[in-house]
C-alpha positions as CSV (number, residue, x, y, z in Angstrom):
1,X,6.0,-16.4,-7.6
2,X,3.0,-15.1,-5.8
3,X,0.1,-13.7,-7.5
4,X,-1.5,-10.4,-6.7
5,X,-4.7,-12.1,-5.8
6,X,-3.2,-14.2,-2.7
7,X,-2.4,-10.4,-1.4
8,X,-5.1,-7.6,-2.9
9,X,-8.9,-7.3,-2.3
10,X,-11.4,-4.8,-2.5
11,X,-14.8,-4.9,-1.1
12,X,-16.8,-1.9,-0.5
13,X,-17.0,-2.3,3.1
14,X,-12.9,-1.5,3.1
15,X,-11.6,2.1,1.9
16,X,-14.5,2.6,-0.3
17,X,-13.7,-0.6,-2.4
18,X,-10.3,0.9,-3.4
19,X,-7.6,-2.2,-3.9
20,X,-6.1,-2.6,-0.4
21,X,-3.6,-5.3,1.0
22,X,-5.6,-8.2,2.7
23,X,-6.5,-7.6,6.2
24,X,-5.1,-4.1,6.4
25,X,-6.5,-0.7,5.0
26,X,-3.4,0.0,3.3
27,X,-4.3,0.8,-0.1
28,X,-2.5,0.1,-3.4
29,X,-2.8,3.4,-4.4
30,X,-0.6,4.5,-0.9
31,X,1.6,2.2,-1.7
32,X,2.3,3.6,-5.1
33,X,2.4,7.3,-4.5
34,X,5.2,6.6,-1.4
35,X,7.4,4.8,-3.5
36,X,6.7,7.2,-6.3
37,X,7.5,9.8,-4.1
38,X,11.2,8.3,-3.1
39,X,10.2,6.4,-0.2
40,X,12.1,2.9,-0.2
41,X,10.6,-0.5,0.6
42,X,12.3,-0.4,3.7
43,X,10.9,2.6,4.7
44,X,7.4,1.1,3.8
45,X,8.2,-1.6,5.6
46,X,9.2,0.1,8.8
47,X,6.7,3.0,8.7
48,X,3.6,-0.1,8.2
49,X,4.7,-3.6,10.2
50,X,1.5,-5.1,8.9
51,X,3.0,-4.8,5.4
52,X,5.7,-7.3,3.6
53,X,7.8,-7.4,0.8
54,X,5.8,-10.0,-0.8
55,X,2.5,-7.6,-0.6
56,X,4.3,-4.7,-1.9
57,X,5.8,-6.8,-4.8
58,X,2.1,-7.6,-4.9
59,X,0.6,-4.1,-5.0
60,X,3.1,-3.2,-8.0
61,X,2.3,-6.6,-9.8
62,X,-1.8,-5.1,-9.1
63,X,-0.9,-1.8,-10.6
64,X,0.9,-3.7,-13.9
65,X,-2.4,-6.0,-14.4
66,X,-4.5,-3.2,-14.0
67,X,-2.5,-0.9,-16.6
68,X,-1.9,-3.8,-19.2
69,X,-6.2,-3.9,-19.1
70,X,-7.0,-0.3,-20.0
71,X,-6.6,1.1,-23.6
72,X,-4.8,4.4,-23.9
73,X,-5.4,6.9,-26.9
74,X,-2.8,9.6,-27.0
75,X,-4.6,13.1,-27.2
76,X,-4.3,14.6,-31.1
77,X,-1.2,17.4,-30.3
78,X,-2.5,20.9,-31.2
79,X,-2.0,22.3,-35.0
């Protein structure tokens, strides 16, 4: 299984530091809004040729890490 870190940098040079695939400005963050929007891997796929399925796998595996890390307190609900 590939890692996220053989696919994923950020450096500040590169889209303001924002998570991108390596060696293109296609961010994680574009990634995730397209598919979240319906768009299909395929279409990914065929809409950017620089990106594969492995990277995309990759940018999802990037989001997971990244979620697992943060701590979420639920907001009190209103009385």
């Amino acid at each position: 299984m590939n890692t996220s870190k053989q696919f994923i940098i950020s450096n500040p040079n590169i889209m303001l530091g924002k998570p991108v695939i390596a060696g293109t400005r296609i961010t994680v963050e574009l990634i995730l809004e397209k598919l979240a929007a319906g768009e299909t891997v395929e279409q990914l796929l065929e809409a950017h040729p620089r990106l594969t399925l492995e990277a995309i796998q990759a940018a999802l595996a990037f989001a997971a890490e990244a979620l697992r890390a943060d701590v979420v307190y639920p907001l009190a609900e209103a009385a």
